[in-house]
N, C-alpha and C positions, 0 to 999 in steps of 0.2 A: 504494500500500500504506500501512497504517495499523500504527505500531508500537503494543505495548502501554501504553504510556506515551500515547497517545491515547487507550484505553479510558473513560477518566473523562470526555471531552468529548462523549459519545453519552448522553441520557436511555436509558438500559437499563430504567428502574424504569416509565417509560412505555409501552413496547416490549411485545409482549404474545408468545409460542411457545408451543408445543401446552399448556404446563401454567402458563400466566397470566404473571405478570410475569416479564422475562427479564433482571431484578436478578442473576441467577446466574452469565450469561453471561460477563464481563469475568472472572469470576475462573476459570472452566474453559480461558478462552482464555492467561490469565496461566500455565495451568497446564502449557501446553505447553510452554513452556521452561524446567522447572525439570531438567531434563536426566535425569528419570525418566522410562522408557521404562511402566513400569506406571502410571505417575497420569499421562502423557500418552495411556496408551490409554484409560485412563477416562471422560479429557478427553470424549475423539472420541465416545465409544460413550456419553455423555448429551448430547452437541452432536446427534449420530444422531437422538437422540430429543426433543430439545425445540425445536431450529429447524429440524429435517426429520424430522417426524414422520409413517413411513408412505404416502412419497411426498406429504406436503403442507408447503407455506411458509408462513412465517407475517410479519407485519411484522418482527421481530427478525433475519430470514434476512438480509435484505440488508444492513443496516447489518454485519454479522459478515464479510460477503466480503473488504473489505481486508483484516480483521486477521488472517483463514483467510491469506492470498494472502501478506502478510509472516510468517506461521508454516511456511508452506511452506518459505519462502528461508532465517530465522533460526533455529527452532528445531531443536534438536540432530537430531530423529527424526520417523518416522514420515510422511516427507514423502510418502509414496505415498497414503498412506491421510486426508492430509489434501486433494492434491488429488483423491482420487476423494469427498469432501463436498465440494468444489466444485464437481464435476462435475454431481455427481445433483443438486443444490439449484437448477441451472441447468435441471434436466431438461423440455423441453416441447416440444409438435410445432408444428412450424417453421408449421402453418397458424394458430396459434392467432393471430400477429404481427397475422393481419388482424381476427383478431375485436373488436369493439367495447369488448372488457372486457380486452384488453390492457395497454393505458396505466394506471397507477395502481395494474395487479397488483403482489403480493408478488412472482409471479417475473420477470414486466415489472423491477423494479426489482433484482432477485438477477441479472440478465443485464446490467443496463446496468453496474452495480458489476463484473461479474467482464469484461466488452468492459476496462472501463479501466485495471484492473489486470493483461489479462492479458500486454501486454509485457513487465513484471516478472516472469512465469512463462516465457516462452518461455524461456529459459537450462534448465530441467528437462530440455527437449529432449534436449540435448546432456549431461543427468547420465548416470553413469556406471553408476549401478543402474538394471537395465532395468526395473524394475517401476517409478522414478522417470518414464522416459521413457512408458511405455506409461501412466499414469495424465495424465501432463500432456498426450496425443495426445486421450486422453479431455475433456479441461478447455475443449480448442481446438474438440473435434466439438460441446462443449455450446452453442456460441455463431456456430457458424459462418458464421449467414446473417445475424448480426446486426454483423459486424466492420466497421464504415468502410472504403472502398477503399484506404488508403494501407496501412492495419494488414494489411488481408487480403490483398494483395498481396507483402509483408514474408511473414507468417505461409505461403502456399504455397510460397515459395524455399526457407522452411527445412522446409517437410512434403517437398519433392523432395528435398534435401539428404537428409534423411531415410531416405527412400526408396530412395535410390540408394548411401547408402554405411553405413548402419549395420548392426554386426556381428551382430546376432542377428535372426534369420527372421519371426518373430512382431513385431516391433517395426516391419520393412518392412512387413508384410503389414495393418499397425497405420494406416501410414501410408496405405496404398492405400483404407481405410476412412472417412480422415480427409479425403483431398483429393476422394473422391467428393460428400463434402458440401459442396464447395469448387466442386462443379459440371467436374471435371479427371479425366476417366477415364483409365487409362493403360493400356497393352497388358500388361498383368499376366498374362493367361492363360499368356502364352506367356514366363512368369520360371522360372528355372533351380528356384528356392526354391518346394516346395510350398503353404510354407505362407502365399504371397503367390498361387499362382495359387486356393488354397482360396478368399481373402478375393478375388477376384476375381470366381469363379464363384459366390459367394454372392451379391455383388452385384448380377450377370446376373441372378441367376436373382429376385431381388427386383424388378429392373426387366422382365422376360419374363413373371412370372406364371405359372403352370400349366398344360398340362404343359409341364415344362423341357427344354427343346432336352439328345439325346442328348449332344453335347459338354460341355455342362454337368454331368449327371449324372456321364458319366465322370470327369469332375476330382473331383469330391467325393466319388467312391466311392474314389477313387484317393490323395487325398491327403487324404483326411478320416480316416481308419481308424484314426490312430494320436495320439492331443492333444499335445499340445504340453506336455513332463516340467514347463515352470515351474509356479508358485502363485501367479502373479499374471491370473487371467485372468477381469479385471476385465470390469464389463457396461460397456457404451456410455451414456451420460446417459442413454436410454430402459429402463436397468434389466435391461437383456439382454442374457447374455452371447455370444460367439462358440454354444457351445454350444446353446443356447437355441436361439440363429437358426435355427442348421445343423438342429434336429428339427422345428420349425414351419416351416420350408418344408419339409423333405423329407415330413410329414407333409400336407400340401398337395397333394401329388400320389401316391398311395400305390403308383404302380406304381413311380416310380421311387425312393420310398422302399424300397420294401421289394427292388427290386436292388439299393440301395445298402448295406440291413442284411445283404442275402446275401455282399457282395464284403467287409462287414467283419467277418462269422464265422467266412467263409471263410479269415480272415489274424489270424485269434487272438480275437477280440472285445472287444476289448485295453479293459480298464475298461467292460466288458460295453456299448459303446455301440452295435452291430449288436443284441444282443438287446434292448436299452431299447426303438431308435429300432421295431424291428416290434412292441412292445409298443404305443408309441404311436400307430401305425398301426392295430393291430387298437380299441384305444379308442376311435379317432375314427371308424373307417370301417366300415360293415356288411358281412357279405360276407367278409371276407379270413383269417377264423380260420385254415381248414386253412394255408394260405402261412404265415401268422406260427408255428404251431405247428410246419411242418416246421425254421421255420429255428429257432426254439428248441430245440426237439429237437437240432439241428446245434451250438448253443451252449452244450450242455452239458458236452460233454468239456474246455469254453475256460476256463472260472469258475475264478477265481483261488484261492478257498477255498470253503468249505464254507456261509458265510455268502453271500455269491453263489450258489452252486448254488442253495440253498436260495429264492432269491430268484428265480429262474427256473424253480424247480419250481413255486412257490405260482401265478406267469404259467399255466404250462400245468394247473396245476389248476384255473384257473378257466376259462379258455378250452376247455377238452377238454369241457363240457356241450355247447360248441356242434356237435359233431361230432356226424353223427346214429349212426357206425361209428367210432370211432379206429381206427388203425391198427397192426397188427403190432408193428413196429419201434419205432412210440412208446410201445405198454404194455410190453413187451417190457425197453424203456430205463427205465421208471417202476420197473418189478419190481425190474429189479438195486439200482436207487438205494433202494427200499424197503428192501433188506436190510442197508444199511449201520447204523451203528451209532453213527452220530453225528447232528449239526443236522438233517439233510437228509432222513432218512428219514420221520419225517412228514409233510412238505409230498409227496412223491414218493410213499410209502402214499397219501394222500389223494388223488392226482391220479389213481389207479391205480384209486381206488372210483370217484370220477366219470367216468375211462374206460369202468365198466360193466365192468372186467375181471373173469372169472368168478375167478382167483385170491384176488380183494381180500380177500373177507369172509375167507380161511382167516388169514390175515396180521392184518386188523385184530382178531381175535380173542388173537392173537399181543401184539399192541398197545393194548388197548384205551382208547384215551382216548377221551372225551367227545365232541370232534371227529368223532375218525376212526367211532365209532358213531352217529351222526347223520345223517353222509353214507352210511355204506350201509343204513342202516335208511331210507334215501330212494330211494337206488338199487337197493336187494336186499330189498324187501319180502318177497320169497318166502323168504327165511332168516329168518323170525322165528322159527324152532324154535333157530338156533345165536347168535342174535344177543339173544333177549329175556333167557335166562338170566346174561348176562354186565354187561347194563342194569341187571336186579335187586340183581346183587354188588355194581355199583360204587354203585349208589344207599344199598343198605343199610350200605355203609360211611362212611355219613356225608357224601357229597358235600353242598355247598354251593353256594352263589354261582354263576358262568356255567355253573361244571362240569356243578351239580345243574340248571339249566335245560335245558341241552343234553339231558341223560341222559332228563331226563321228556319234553324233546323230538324226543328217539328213538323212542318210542313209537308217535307218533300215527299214521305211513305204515301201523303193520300192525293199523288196525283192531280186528275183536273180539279179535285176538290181545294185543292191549294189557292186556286186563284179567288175565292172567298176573302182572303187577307191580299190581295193586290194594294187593296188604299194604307195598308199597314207598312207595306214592303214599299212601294213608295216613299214615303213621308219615311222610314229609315234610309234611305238614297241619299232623299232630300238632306237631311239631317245628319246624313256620316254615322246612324249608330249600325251598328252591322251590315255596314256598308256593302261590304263584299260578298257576304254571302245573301245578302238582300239582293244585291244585283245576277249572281247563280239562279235565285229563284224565281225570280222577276223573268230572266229569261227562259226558263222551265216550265211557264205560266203562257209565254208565248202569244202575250194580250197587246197587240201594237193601239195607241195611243200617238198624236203630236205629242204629246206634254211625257212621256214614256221614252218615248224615239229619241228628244231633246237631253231628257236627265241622261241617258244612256249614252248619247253622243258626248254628253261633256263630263262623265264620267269617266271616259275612255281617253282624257286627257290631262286627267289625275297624275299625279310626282310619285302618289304610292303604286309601285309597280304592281300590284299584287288587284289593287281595285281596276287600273285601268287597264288589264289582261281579261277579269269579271267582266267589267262594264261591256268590253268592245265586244268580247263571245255572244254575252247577252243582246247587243246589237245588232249581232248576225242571226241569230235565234228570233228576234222578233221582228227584223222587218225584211230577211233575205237578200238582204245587201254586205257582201263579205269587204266591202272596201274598208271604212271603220276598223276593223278586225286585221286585216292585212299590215295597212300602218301601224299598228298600234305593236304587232306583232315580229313585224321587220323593225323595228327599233330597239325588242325588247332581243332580239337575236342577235343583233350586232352589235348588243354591247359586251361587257363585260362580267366575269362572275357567272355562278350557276345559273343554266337555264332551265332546271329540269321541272320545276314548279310550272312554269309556262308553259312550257310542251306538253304537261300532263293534262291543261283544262284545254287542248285543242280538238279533243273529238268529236263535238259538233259540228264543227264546220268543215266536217269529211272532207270532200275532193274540193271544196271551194277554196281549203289553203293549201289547194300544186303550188302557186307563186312563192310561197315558203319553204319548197324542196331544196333549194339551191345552198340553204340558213341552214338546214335541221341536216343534210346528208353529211358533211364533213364532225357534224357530233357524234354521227356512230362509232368513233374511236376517239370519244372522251371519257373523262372520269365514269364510273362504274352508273353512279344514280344518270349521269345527263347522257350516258350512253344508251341505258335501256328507256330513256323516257323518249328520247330519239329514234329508236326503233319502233314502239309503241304508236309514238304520231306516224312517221312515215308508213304501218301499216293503213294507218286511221285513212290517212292521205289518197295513198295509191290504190289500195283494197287490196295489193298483192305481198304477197306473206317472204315474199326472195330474197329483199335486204333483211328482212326484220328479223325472221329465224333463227340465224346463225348468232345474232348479237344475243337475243334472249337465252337463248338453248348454252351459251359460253357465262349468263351470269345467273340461271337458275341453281338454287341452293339454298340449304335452313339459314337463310338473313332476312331481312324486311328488302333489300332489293331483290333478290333473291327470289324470295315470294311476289314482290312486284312481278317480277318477269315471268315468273310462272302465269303470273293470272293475265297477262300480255299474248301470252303462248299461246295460251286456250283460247285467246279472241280469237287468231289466227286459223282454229283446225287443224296447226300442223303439230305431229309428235313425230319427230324424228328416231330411227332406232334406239340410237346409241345412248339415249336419255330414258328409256326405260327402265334401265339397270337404278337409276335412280330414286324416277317416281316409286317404283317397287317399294324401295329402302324408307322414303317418304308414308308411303302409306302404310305399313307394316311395322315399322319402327313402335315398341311398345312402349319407349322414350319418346318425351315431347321435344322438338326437336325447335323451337321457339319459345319463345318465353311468353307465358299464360299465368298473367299473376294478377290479383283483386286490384294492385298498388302502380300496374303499368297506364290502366287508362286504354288499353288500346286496344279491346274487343276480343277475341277468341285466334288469332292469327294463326297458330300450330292447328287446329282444328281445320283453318282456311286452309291451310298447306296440304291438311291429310284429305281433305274433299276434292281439294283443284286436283291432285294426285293423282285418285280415283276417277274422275272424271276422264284426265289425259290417257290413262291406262286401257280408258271405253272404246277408245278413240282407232277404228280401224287400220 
């Protein structure tokens, strides 16, 4: 260990961390002993971020570890949280030792400094605060395969010492973690202390792989259900804590995950971790919605407040598209929670439209927000008689911003019924609030007017490039004059920056924008998005499918352009052979191959991937 009074023998101002010279350091480090618990946390939380930035090391890291490792032992506080930055700044897998670009590493060198000082830390072992003991088990795991035989021999007497007689649970079962890296498995399954045979069966089950031997399962449905009350439950050098582990494996095998979410709903859901863990189940794995929906369902009476609920309603509103029938009991359960009158009855209204419940629309009428009229003007097109009049009120009173998007985005499912809000969508033109997609819908609506034709015209000569690409589309939509649109379109082509946003809203105006070919062909061989949006229009264009093919069929693949171009492909009718081998993998795949999550916002997209799939697969 290095005291502060060393600091000055280290060139710092040579030394380089995430944000250049790490001249700063000595006096952040000087700052941990000035026996303030506030300018010591300060300390840690810019040491966090300039010599372990982001999970990366930098030269300044390792000269820091002494004087980290003597701040542990001298200064007044905070000694948990300085050795879990010794920990993580260790942090690397244990294969990397062989690789060629070891020697000479930043963390190569951050491990050899924390091997030598870390005798001077085993005594934490035996500190008295268990978050002191449980951080420094952490410090011992980060280095484990790198200790010389005399140290690592010493250091397991005292992990069994450990092991065997200290008072609190977590800190054994802390220890059963630490000496696995010590290469010393111990018959832990069968300890009195669950929360040692938990870190046992975790173990197993990292070393068995999927699926997990039924005795395994059992121990972690059984002793897993309930965390452990402290707030120290810190991640392992790899960044990841007890918690973490426990859902990526069980998540790994989803049958016995989702018996394990069932056995811990079943006994409270206690800090909603039975309903999380089948949430993360139904994310990753295709297929298992109705199971993860029942058991949600079953965890709703558990939620500790209404902010939870609430948080398990929004899981089952998005999950319940996927049911081709929900069930009784689960709209049933939606309804009630709809009536409340607190946080929760919107996420729970909203889950209740997407259920397709014939109740919904009288309720969302009841409620009308922006939201909840969007989804059932998606789901209940055939109510546009009870549903358009109330899109009009809210529009004409002034909505704005997402609201007002939403609201003109209500619309579009009921067709020529939409033009009932024409004087709505108007006077939003007029007035800039949802400008742009007031003017989509306006053209959609296809109702030429003077006073229509004119807002349209000088919309289309808007500075926001994004309204007057709308407007001029819109233009050619209502009065079949493509000139408007051509300008508007040849300008937005020849300048600069992404065009692919533009090229995407050109399919109305099919073959009337050839004049635009000469703009959009030399994009076929740009950036990935303005390339297939490129291809896309030039089908829209010509009708023939010859340029376009080869672009789409080279950037199909599980990404969002990827799936763009897929659903580009299928406009086309063409399946080319040699892309079968793929939709196959697409559709088949029992992994979600897109991200499908409550918290993306962005609809069912992996679900889109596995249907376009199918579909192209039809395809003679």
């Amino acid at each position: 260990m290095k005291s502060p009074d060393e600091l000055d023998n280290v060139q710092w101002h040579v030394l380089t961390h995430a944000y250049g010279s790490a001249e700063d350091v000595p006096e952040l480090i000087r700052a941990l002993y000035r026996g303030d618990e506030e300018t010591a946390g300060e300390a840690i939380y810019e040491l966090y971020g300039n010599i372990y930035h982001q999970g990366t090391v930098y030269p300044a890291s390792a000269p820091a570890v002494p004087f980290l490792a003597h701040a542990v032992r001298h200064a007044p506080g905070k000694r948990d949280e300085l050795l879990m930055l010794l920990a993580v700044l260790a942090d690397h897998d244990p294969a990397d030792i062989e690789s060629p670009h070891w020697p000479g590493s930043s963390v190569a060198a951050i491990c050899a400094e924390l091997c030598r000082v870390l005798p001077d830390l085993l005594p934490c072992l035996k500190d008295a605060e268990r978050g002191v003991r449980r951080a420094a088990l952490r410090v011992v795991a980060a280095v484990a395969e790198l200790l010389p035989a005399e140290l690592r021999a010493f250091v397991v007497a005292q992990l069994e010492r450990l092991y065997a007689t200290d008072p609190v649970p977590v800190v054994r079962a802390d220890a059963v973690v630490v000496l696995a890296r010590f290469g010393r498995e111990l018959p832990a399954l069968d300890s009195p202390l669950p929360e040692v045979r938990l870190a046992a069966a975790l173990l197993a089950a990292e070393r068995s792989g999927p699926p997990y031997p039924a005795e395994l399962v059992e121990v972690i449905a059984e002793d897993g259900a309930e965390p452990d009350p402290g707030d120290d439950g810190f991640p392992w050098s790899d960044t990841t804590t007890q918690e973490e582990q426990l859902t990526r494996l069980l998540t790994q095998d989803p049958d016995a995950g989702l018996a394990v979410a069932a056995r811990w709903i079943a006994t409270g859901d206690i800090g909603s971790r039975g309903s999380w863990l089948a949430q993360e189940i139904a994310e990753t794995w295709r297929g298992r919605e109705p199971e993860v929906l029942d058991l949600l369902l079953a965890a709703l009476p558990h939620q500790k407040d209404a902010r939870a609920l609430a948080g398990r309603l929004r899981t089952i509103g998005h999950w319940v598209e996927h049911l081709p029938e929900p069930g009784a009991d689960l709209r049933d359960a939606l309804h009630r929670y709809a009536g409340a009158d607190d946080e929760t009855a919107e996420p729970a209204l909203l889950a209740l439209v997407r259920s397709r419940d014939p109740r919904a629309p009288e309720l969302v009428l009841r409620r009308p927000s922006a939201q909840l009229l969007k989804a059932a003007a998606q789901h209940f097109p055939d109510a546009a008689d009870q549903l358009i009049p109330v899109i009009r009120r809210e529009l004409a009173a002034d909505a704005t911003g997402n609201t007002g998007i939403a609201l003109v985005g209500a619309l579009e499912p009921f067709g020529t019924a939409a033009r009932h809000a024409q004087p709505e969508l108007v006077d939003c033109l007029k007035t800039g609030r949802a400008a742009i997609v007031a003017a989509r819908q306006i053209g959609l609506n296809g109702i030429q007017t003077q006073e229509i034709t004119d807002l349209l015209r000088n919309a289309a000569q808007s500075s926001d490039p994004s309204l007057s690409a709308a407007a001029a589309v819109a233009h050619y939509q209502v009065t079949g004059d493509a000139g408007v649109a051509l300008r508007v379109y040849e300008g937005l082509l020849s300048g600069r920056g992404q065009t692919h946003w533009c090229l995407s809203s050109l399919q109305p105006l099919g073959s009337a924008a050839a004049p635009l070919l000469p703009f959009i062909e030399p994009l076929l061989g740009a950036g990935e998005w303005t390339r297939m949006a490129a291809a896309e229009a030039h089908h829209w264009i010509t009708g023939s499918p010859d340029r376009a093919v080869p672009v789409l069929v080279e950037l199909v693949g599980p990404t969002p352009v990827g799936l763009r171009a897929l659903k580009a492909l299928a406009a086309t009718g063409q399946v080319p052979e040699e892309l079968r081998p793929t939709l196959r993998a697409f559709f088949f795949s029992p992994l979600r191959l897109l991200n499908d999550s409550p918290l993306s916002g962005q609809g069912h997209p992996d679900e889109e991937l596995r249907t376009l799939a199918r579909t192209l697969l039809a395809v003679g």
